[in-house]
Structures are given as C-alpha cells and as structure tokens.
VOGU-3710 file (C-alpha; in Angstrom, 3 decimals, decimal comma):
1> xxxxxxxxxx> 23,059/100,653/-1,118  24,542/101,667/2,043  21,957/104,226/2,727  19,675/100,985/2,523  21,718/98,685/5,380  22,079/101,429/7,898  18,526/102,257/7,820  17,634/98,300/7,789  19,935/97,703/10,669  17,790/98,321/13,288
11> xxxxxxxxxx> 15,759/95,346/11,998  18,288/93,405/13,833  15,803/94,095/17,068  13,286/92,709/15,625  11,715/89,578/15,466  13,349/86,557/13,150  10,511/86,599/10,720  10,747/90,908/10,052  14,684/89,965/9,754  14,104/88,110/7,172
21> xxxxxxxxxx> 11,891/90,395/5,182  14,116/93,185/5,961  17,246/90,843/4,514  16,567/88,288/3,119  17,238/87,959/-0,786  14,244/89,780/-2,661  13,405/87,099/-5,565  13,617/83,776/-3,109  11,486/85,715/-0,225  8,951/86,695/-2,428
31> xxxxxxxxxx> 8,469/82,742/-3,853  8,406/81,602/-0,188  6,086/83,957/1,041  3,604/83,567/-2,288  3,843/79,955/-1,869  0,771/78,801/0,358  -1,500/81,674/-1,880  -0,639/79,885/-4,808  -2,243/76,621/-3,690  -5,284/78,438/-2,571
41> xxxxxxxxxx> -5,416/80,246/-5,593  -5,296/77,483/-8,038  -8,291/75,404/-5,901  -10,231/78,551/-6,755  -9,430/78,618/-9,689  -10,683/75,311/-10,421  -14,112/75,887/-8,378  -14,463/78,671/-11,041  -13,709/76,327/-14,013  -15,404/73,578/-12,836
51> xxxxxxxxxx> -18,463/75,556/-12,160  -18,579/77,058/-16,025  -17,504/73,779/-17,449  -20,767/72,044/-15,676  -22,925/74,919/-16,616  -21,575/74,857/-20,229  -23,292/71,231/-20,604  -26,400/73,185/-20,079  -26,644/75,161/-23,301  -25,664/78,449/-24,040
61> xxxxxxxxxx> -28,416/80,938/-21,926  -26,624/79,275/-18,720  -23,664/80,111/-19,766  -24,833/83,879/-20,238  -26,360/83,728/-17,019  -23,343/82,599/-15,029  -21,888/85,231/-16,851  -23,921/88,478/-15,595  -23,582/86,836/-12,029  -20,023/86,288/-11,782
71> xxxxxxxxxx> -18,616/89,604/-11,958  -20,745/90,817/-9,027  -19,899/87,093/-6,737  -16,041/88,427/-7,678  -16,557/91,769/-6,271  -17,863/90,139/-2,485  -15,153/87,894/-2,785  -12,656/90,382/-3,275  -14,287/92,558/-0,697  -14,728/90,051/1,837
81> xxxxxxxxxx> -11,381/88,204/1,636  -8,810/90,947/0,239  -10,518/94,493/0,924  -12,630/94,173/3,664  -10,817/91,360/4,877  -7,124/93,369/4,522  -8,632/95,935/6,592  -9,597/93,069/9,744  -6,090/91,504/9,038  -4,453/94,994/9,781
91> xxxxxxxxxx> -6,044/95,536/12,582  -5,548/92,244/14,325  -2,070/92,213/13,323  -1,425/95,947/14,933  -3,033/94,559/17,931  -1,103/91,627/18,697  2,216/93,714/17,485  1,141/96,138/20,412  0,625/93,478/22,790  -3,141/94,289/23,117
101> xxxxxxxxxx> -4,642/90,766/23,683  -8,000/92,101/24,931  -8,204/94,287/21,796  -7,356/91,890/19,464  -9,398/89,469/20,845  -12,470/92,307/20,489  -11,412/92,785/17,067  -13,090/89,386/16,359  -16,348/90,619/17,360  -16,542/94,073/15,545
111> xxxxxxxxxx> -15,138/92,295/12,411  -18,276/89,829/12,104  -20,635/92,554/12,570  -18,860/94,720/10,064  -19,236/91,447/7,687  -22,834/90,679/8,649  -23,831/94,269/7,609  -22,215/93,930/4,241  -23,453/90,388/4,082  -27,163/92,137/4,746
121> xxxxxxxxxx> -26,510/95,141/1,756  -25,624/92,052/-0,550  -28,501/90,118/0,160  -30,756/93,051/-0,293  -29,181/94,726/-3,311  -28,785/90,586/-5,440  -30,744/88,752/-3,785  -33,916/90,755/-3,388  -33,349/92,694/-6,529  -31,807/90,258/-8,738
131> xxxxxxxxxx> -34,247/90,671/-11,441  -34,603/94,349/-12,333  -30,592/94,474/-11,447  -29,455/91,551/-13,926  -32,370/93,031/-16,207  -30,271/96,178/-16,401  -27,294/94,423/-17,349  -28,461/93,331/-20,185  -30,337/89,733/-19,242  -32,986/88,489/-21,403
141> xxxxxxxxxx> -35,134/85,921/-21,125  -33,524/82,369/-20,476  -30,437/83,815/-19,611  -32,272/86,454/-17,140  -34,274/83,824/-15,439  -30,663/81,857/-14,666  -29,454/84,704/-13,426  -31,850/85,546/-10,806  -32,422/81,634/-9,751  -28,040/81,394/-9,569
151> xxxxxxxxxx> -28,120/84,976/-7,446  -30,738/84,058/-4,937  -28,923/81,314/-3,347  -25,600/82,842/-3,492  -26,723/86,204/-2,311  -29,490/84,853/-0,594  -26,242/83,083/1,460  -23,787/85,954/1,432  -23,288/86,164/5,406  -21,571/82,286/4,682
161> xxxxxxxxxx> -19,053/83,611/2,503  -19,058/87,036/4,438  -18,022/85,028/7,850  -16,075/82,290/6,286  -13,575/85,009/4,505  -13,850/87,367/7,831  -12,530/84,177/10,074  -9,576/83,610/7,764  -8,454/86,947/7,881  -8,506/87,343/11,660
171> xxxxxxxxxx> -5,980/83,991/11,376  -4,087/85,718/8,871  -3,428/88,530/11,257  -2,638/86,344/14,302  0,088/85,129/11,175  -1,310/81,890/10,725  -2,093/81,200/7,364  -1,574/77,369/7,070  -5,082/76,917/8,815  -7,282/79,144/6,770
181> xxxxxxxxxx> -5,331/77,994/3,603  -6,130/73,984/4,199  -9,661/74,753/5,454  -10,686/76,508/1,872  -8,547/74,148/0,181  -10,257/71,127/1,239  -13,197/72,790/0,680  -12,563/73,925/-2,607  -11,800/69,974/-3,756  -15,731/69,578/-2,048
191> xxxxxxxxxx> -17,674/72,698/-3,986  -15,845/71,135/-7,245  -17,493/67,759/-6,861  -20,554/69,192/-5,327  -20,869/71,560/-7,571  -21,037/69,278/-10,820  -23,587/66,708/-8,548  -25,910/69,408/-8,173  -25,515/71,451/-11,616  -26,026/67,985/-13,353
201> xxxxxxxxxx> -28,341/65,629/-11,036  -25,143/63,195/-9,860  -25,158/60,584/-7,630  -28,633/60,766/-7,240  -28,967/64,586/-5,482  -31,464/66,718/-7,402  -30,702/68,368/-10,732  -31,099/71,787/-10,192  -28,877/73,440/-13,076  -27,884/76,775/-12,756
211> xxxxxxxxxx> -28,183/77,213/-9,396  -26,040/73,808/-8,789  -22,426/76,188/-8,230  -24,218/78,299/-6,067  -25,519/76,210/-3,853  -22,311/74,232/-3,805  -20,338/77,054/-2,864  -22,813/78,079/-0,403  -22,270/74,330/1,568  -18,447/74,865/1,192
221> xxxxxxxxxx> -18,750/78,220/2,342  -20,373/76,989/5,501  -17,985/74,447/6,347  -15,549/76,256/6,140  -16,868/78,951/8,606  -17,631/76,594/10,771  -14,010/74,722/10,895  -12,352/78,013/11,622  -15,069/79,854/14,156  -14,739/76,464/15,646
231> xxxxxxxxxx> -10,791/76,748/15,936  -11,209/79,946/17,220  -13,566/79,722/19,714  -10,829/77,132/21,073  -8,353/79,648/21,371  -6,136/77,662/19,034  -5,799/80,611/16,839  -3,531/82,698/19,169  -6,256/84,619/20,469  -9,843/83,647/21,876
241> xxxxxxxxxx> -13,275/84,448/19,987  -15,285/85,936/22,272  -18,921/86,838/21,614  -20,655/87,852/24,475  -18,300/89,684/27,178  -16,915/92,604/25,189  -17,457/96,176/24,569  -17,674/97,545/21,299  -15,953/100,387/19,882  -16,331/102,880/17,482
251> xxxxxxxxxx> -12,571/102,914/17,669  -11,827/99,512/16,461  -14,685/99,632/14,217  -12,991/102,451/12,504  -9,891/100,884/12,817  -10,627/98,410/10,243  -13,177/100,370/8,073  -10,348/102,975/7,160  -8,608/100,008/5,714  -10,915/98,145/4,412
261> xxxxxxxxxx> -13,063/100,781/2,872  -10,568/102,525/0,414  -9,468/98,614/-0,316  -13,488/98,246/-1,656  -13,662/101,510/-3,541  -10,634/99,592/-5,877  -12,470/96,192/-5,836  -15,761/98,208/-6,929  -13,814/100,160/-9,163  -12,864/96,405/-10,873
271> xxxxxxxxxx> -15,910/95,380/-10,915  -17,828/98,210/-12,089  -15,722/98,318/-15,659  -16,643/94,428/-15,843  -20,318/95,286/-15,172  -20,545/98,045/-17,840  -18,413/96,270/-20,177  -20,985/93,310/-19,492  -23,929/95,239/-20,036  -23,000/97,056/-23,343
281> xxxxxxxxxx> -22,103/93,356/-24,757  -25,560/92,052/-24,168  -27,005/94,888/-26,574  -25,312/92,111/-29,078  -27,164/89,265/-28,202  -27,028/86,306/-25,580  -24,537/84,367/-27,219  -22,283/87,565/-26,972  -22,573/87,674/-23,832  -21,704/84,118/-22,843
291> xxxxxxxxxx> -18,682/84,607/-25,120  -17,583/87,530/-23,506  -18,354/85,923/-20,317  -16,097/83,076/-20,750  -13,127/86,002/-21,339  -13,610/88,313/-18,459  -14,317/85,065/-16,380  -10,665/84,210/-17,209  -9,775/88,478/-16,599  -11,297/87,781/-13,093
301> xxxxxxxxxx> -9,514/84,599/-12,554  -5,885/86,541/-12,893  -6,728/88,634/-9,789  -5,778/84,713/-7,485  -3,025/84,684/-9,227  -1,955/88,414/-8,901  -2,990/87,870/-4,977  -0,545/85,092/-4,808  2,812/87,203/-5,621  0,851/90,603/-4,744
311> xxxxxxxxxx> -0,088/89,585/-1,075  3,448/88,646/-0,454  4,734/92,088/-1,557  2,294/93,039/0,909  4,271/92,355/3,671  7,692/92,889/2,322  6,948/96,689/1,407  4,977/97,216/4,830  8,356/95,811/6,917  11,328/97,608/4,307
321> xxxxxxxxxx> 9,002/100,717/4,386  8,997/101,068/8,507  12,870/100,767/8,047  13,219/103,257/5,675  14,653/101,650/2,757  12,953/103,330/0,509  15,350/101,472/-2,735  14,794/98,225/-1,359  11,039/98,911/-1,317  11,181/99,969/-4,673
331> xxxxxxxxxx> 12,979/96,703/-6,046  10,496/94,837/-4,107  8,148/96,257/-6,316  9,713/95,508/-9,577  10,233/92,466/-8,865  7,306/91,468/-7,821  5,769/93,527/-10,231  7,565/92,146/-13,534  7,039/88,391/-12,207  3,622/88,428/-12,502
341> xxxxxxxxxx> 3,642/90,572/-15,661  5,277/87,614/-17,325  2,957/85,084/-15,840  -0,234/86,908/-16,473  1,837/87,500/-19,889  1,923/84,042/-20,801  -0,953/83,272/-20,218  -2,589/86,167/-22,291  -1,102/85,121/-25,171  -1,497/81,241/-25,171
351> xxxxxxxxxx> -5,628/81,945/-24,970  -4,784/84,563/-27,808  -2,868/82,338/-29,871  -4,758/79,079/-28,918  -7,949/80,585/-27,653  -9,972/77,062/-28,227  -7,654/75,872/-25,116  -9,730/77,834/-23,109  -13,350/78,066/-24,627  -14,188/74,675/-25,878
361> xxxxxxxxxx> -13,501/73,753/-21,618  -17,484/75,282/-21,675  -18,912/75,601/-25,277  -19,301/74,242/-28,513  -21,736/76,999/-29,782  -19,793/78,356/-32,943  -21,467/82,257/-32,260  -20,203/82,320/-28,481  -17,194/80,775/-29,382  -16,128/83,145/-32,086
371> xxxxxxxxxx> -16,915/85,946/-29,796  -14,623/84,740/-27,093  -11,834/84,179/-29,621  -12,449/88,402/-30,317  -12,067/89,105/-27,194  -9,192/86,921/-26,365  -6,930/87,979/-29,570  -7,241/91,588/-28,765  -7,441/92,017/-24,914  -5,115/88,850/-24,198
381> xxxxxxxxxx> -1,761/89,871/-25,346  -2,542/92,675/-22,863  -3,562/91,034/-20,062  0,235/91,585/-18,912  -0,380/95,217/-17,924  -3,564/94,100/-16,071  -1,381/91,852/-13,840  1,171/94,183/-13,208  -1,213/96,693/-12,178  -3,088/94,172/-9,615
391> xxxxxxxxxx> 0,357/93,324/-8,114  1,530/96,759/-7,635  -1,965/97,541/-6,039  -1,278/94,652/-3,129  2,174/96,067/-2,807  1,034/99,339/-2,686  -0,973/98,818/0,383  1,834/98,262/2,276  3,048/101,743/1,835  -0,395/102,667/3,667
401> xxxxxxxxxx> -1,026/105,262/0,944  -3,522/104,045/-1,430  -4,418/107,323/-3,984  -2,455/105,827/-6,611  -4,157/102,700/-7,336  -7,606/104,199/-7,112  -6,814/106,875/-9,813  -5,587/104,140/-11,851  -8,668/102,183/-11,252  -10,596/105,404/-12,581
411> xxxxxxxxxx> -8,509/105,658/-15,330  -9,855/102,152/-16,147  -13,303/102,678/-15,733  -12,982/105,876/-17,963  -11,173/103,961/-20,762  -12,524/100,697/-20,460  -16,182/101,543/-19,335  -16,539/104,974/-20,869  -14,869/104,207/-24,219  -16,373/101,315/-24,589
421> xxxxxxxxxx> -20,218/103,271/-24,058  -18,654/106,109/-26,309  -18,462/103,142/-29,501  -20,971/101,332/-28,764  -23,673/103,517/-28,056  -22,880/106,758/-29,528  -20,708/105,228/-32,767  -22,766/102,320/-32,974  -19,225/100,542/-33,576  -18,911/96,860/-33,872
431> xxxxxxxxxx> -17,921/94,484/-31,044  -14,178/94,979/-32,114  -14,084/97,993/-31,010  -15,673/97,512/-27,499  -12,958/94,705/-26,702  -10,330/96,999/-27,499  -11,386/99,894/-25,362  -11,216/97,119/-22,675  -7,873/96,241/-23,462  -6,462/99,599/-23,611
441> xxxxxxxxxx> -7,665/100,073/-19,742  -5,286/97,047/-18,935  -2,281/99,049/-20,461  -3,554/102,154/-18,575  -4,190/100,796/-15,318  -0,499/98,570/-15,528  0,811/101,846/-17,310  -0,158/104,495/-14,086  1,000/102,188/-11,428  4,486/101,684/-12,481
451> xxxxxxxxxx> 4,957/104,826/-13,190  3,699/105,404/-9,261  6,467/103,326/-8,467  9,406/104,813/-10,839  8,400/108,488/-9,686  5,487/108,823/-7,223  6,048/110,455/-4,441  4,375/107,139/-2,199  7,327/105,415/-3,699  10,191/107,799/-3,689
461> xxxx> 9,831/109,772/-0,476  13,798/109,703/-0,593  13,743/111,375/-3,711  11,860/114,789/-2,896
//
C-alpha cells in the first residue's frame, strides 16, 4: 500500500479529473464513470429488442433471418464504435494531452477516411454478396431471402453508421461524452418507433417487413451523424472539423490503425465463434436457427452492458498504470471485473430458470421456442464468465498490451467454434451438445483473462 501512494503522488500535478482516478475510491469511481454508458447501453438495448419483437410478429423465417444478420451488424458496431473507434479516441485524446491542436484537429479527417474505407469493405463483402454469404451460413429459402433484403439496406448504408460512431469517438477523446451519449440516445427512442412503423406498415408508412429495423436504424444513424459533424464543424467540440485545408499523414493514420486494428482482430474473433456457431445450427432446421438466434442475440446484447463498467476501467487502468501502481491497477480490475460477473450472472440465470421471460418477447412457435430454452439452460448459467472476460478485455486496453485478450478470444473460437464443428459434423451429436461447446468457451475466455490479471506479466510487471 505504500509502494502504491508514493508512486501515485505525482498525480498531484496533474489535472483534477486524473486526481481523481488516481485517488479516488475504486468501487464509487467506477459507478460514476460507467454511469452515462449505461444509459446508452440500455437505449440499444431496446433498439435490439424492439427490432426482434416487431420482426417476431412476422412468423418464424424472419426471425431466422434477423438472426444470420445480426451477428455480422454486431461486429461493425463493435468495430466502428469500440475497436476502430477506441483506436480514433486514443489518438485524439494523445493529441490534445500533447497540446497538438493542429493534429488533433487533422485527426478528424484521417479518422473518416479510415471509416469510409471500412464502410466501403462492408458494403462490398454484405451488401453486394449477401446472398452466397448468408447462403453459407446456413440460410434457406424464406429465411435466406430476409436475410439478403435486411443486409442490403443496412450494409448497403454502412458509411451512416461508420461516420455516426467515428464522430462520437472523436468527442469522446476531446472528453466529452454527454454530447455523443444524448445524440444516440434520442435517436435510439426514434429507430424504436421507426423501426416498428416500418417493420409493420404504422401510421400509414409502407410495410416493408424485414427490412423495417434496417432501414430504421439507417435514418437514426444519419441523424445522428449529422447532429454531431454539425457540432463539430462549429468548433463546439473542443476542436474544429476541418475538411479541406489539411495534410494527411501516414503518421496519424497509423496512429490510430495500431489501436484500432488489434481492437478488430478481438471483435472479429467474437463474431466469428457466433457466425460458426450460427451456421452449424442451421444444419438443424430454420426454426433452430431462430431459436438459437433469439439466445446469442441476448449473448451479443451483454457486450453494452460489459462496455458500460468495462469502458470505465478503461480509463482508470490507463491513468493508475502511467503512475505505476501496479496493485491499484490490479484491484481496479477485480472490481470491475467481479461487478459485471454478477450482473451478467444474474441475468444468465433468470433466462435459464425463466427462459419464457425472454423468448415469448418474439415467438410463440413451440419448435423455436424449445430450442432457445436449450440453449439458455445450458449456456446461461455461464454467461458470467463471458462478462467477466469482456470487462477485463476493456480494462485491459488500458494497459496498452493487448496479447492476452486475443489468445483468449482464440481459445474461444477453438472451443466454442471448433468443438462445436467437431460434434456436430464429425459426431453427428445432437443440438445439446453444440450449446455446450458454446458455453464452455464462456468459462474459457472469463477463465484466461483473470488469470492474465492474477499472474500475467501485463498485470504484474511489479512482480517479475
């Protein structure tokens, strides 16, 4: 402990708000920091709900077909906001920190052609390709055709979401996070209402099923990029947008891509165990796969949550790490760590001990619904270790070494996606089976990062 204060004492330079995270008690920090996330989270949350409750009034083959689309509209959401996005954050932030103004204010620039060339790869890879790709996944027929119509607007429209999530993190790392957090709030409330007009023919707008959420969230998307590149462009955000007058930089181009590259190899890595997972259910049948669709869609909806206590961690490791106190860094991470165990805990277990809570929101088919209840009695209890793992991987990037939480996102894939291949197509196993190769990559991948944390090196540098 007093190792701890005289290496945090030079904090006491430094500006109020590092104080504090230097200081500061741990558990009370951690809730005010996660606080604003939290709201966030939740309206995404409910877009997400919302948009497979509507869909669920459909029949079951839109259900399946939200269902091979949503793991791959997770992954450019989780690279554009919290990968990518991390990665534009950082390097604003380290601008502004070094007094830079002109850089920072370049930053802008590079980061929206960055997120207009990943905005193009999506388009071309879901968009263009939607049907042989969603084919592959194990699509058929109804549920195939919903598929492609859903990913053609929303990848179709990927450089909205691309821009609107680049925008909010060059706010973020000016260290405003009250603007970005109403804008896609309020916006959020909008793609709910507009999503369930358009899905079921409200109000008198057209009835175009399916595709409904993803035009919805395409509107939001774009009023939301245009509220903030309008509040930027105004120099309200701390520093000026500016498109035309600057020089670009392989420099600051690389600046953020060593970020926010590694940061996507995890979110891929995520995804990817989803996908495969996704595609060996459909060998079962369509109404497998919009059960199994309704759990991972809840999996994927812990990652918010995670975000909310996991972001904040962020910070807190990133300021106690520069000051060297390496066991105040480490009980940031426990704590942190075990609070969202117990809330991704609880809710595990009420969908696996009350799983009808949660599935008849979007379905009254007794085939899907009996799958989901599978799925959610044997991965559920488990979903614990998934949310440790996510909030240890947030904290961990503020150590600036990321090896850990990649190998335990390939232990995942190996378990989860290579187990689950191993049983289903070389055992020819039942579904059972599948669903708990899934869950054992939660324990893994919760399993490998707290132990990265008890005695990895990135976490003990004291201790070698």
């Amino acid at each position: 402990m007093a190792s701890e204060t005289k290496t945090a004492a030079p904090g006491a330079a430094q500006p109020a708000r590092t104080r504090r995270l230097l200081d500061d008690p741990i558990g009370p920090t951690l809730a005010r920091l996660a606080a604003p996330n939290v709201v966030v989270s939740a309206a995404q949350m409910a877009v997400a709900v919302a948009d497979a409750w509507y869909v669920g009034f459909l029949g079951v083959a839109p259900l399946a077909a939200l269902a091979l689309v949503f793991p791959v509209q997770s992954l450019m959401t989780m690279m554009s906001a919290g990968a990518m996005g991390g990665g534009v954050s950082s390097a604003m932030a380290r601008a502004l920190g070094a007094g830079d103004r002109e850089r920072a204010e370049g930053i802008a620039l590079h980061a929206l052609i960055i997120a207009a060339g990943m905005a193009a790869l999506f388009t071309i890879l879901f968009a263009l390709f939607a049907r042989p790709l969603f084919a592959l996944l194990g699509g058929r027929e109804a549920a195939l055709d919903g598929a492609v119509a859903y990913a053609r607007i929303m990848f179709g429209g990927a450089i909205v979401v691309w821009a609107a999530n680049t925008l909010a993190s060059l706010l973020r790392g000016t260290g405003n996070m009250s603007v970005p957090g109403t804008v896609f709030t309020l916006t959020a409330i909008l793609n709910v209402a507009l999503s369930g007009a358009l899905t079921l023919g409200w109000w008198g707008l057209p009835k175009l099923g399916v595709a409904g959420p993803a035009w919805a969230a395409i509107i939001s998307f774009l009023i939301a990029a245009l509220a903030m590149l309008a509040y930027l462009a105004a120099g309200r955000g701390g520093v000026r947008l500016r498109l035309f007058d600057v020089k670009l930089q392989a420099a600051v181009f690389l600046d953020i891509l060593k970020v926010g590259f590694v940061a996507c190899g995890n979110a891929l890595l995520t995804i990817a165990t989803i996908v495969i997972v996704t595609g060996l259910v459909g060998l079962y049948g369509t109404a497998a796969l919009a059960g199994y669709g309704l759990g991972s869609r809840l999996e994927l909806l812990l990652i918010p949550i995670t975000f909310s206590v996991g972001g904040a961690m962020t910070a807190m490791v990133g300021a106690n790490r520069g000051a060297k106190a390496h066991a105040r860094v480490r009980r940031i991470g426990w704590t942190g760590g075990l609070a969202v165990f117990v809330i991704t805990g609880i809710i595990g277990l009420t969908v696996a001990i009350a799983p009808d809570v949660w599935i008849g929101l979007f379905t009254a088919d007794a085939e899907a619904a009996s799958v989901a209840r599978r799925y959610l009695a044997i991965a559920g209890p488990l979903f614990a270790f998934f949310g440790l793992g996510q909030a240890l991987y947030f904290a961990t990037q503020g150590t600036g070494n990321m090896v850990a939480p990649f190998t335990a996102g390939c232990a995942r894939l190996l378990v989860a996606g290579g187990g689950g291949a191993i049983v289903v197509l070389a055992l020819g196993l039942p579904l059972t089976w599948l669903f708990a190769c899934v869950a054992a990559g939660f324990v893994v991948f919760g399993a490998m990062l707290a132990y990265a944390v008890w005695r990895g090196r990135t976490w003990n540098p004291d201790r070698t």
